[in-house]
N, C-alpha and C positions, 0 to 999 in steps of 0.2 A: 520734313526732310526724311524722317522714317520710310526706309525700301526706296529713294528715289535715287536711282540712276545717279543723275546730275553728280553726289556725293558720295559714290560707291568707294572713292579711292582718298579721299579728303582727310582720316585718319589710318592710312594704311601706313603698316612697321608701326603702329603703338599699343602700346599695352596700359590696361587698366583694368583697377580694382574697384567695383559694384560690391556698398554692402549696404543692405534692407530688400532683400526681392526678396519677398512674401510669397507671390503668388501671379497670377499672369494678367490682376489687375492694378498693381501696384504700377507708383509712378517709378520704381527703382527697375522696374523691368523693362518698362517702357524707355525708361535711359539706356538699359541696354542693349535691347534690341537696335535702337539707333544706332549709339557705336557702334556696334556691330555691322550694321547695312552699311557703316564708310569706314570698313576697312580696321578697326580695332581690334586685336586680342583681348579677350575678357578674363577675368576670373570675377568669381563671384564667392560670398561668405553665405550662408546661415547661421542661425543660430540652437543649437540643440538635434540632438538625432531625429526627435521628432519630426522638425522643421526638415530636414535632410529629402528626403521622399519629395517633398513640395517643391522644392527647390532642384530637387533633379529632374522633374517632369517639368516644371518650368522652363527651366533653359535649355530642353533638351533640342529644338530647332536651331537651336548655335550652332549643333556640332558638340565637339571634345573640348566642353567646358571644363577647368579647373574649380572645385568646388570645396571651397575653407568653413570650417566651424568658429562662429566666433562669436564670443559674448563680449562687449565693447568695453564690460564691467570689468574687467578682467586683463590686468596690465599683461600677464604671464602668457596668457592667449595672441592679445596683439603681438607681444615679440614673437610668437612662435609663428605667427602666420607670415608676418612681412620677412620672416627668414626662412619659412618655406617660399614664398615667393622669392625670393633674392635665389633663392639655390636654382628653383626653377629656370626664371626670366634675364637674373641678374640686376633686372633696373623696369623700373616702373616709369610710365609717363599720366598716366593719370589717377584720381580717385574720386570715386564719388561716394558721398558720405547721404544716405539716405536712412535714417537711425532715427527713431522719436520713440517715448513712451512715459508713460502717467499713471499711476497707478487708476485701478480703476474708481475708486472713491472721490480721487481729486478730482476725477469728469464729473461725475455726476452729482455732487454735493458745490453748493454756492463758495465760490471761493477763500470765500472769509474762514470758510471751515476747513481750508489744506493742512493738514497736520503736517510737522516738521519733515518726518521720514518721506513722504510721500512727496513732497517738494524738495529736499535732497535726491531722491530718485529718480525724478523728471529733470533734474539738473543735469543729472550723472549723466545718465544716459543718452538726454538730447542736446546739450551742448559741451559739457565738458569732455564726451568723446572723442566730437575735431580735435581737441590739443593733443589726445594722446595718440590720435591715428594721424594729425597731420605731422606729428614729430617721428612717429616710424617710420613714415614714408619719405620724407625728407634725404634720408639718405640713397634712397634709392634713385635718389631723381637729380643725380650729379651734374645732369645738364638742362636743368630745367625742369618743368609740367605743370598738371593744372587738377586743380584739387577744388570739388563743386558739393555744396552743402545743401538741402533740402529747406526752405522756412514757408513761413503763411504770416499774409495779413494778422492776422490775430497777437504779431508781433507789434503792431503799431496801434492798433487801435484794441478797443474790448471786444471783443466778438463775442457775446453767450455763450453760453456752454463750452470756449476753450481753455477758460478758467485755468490753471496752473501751464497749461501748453504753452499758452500766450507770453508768460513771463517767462518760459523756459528759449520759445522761441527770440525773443528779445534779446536774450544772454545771448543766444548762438548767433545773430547778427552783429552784436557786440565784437564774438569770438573772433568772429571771418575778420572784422577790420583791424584788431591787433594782430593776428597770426600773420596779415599782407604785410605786415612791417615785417616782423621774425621771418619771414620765408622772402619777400622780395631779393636778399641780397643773392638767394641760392639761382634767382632766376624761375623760383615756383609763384607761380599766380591762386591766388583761393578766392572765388566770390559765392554767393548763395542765389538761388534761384529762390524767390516768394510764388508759388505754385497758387492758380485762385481754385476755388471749391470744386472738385475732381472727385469721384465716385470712388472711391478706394475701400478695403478691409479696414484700415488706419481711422480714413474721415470716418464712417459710419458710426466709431465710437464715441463720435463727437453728440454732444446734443443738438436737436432742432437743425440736424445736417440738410434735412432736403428745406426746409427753409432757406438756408442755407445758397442752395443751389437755383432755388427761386425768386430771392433777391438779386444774386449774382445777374441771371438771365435780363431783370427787371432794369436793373442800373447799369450792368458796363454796357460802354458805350460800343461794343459789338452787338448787341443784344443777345447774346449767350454766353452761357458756361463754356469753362476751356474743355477741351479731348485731351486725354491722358499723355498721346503720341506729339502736343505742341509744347510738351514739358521737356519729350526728349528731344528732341529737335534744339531746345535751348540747349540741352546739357549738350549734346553732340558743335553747335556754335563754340562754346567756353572748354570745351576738349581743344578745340583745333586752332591751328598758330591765327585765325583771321582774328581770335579774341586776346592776339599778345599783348595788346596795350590794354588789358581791362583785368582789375585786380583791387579788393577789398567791395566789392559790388557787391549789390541787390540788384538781380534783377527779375523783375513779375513777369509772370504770363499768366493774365489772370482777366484778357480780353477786357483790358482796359478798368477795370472794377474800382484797383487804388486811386485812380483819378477823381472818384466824383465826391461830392459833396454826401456825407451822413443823411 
């Protein structure tokens, strides 16, 4: 759906908040550039001044992007951001929640050895985040919207080397199906996309990634790995009213992969 016509107008008058665009091969960017091709106002978050540079040169083919500092870890930060957006826009209609991390020990050390801190950390930040960004946003979204979370296979089954991700991602699927209770009343929708093995900054941390990406090709029944732009294309689907009846979902794009047999 990225740049096609067909949907240039399909999210036009909505607004939404992108946070995890890294860099211009991240799947968070790749979701926004979709919204964007139909019609969405974006704002996007970084995290750290560092990051700031990266993330202005990224989305600088938007246009006059809005661009927020945000560390997820940090309740003082979310309030300060969803009330600079409120002052801004006044009301929010979507969010996408594109946020993972692990220390780096817990990749690369056999799972059995996750030291507490380091699995509190990948908790924090990969799934107990949704509750504290989809509860800020909540308010904003008087009349509804739709709130899209990032997960991997690696939530369901063992994947190698995603070791602590995997049970962090688990929680955050967990997450999405109690918050669609909390949030259905307001009329907000939250499901998560399961994204299959995608070339990113993120996966390359993973171990045994291009294995990875060569079983993927091997087994799903498309015979290939996904492209980064059929991620946004889901997110830009579950932004717009045709996905109003779908809410506490998983859904993969991941060229068929979760189907097949181990």
């Amino acid at each position: 759906m990225s740049g096609n016509s067909a949907y240039s107008s399909l999210l036009s008058g909505k607004r939404g908040l992108v946070l995890g665009v890294a860099n211009q091969n991240s799947i968070a960017w790749a979701c926004a550039r979709s919204l964007a091709s139909a019609g969405m106002e974006i704002a996007v978050t970084y995290q750290g001044e560092m990051m700031r540079d990266r993330a202005t040169k990224t989305v600088a083919e938007l246009g006059e992007v809005p661009l927020y500092d945000l560390d997820v870890q940090s309740d003082e930060q979310i309030e300060r951001v969803f009330e600079e957006i409120r002052e801004r826009w006044g009301r929010l209609d979507f969010v996408l929640h594109s946020v993972a991390f692990a220390p780096k020990a817990a990749m690369a050390n056999p799972f059995i050895e996750t030291q507490r801190a380091d699995f509190l950390t990948a908790h924090d930040v990969s799934a107990y985040s949704l509750v504290a960004i989809a509860r800020a946003a909540r308010p904003l979204m008087p009349a509804g919207g739709s709130i899209v979370t990032m997960s991997y296979y690696g939530s369901q089954k063992a994947v190698p080397g995603y070791n602590v991700m995997g049970v962090a991602k688990a929680a955050l699927e967990a997450t999405v199906r109690y918050l669609a209770i909390d949030l259905g009343a307001s009329g907000i929708r939250i499901n998560a996309i399961s994204a299959g093995a995608v070339n990113t900054l993120a996966a390359r941390g993973v171990a045994h990634f291009r294995d990875l990406l060569k079983i993927t090709a091997e087994r799903a029944p498309l015979g290939r790995a996904i492209e980064v732009d059929e991620v946004g294309s889901a997110a830009l689907f579950l932004a717009s009213d045709l996905a109003s009846g779908i809410t506490g979902d998983v859904m993969y794009v991941d060229a068929g992969f979760n189907i097949t047999a181990g």
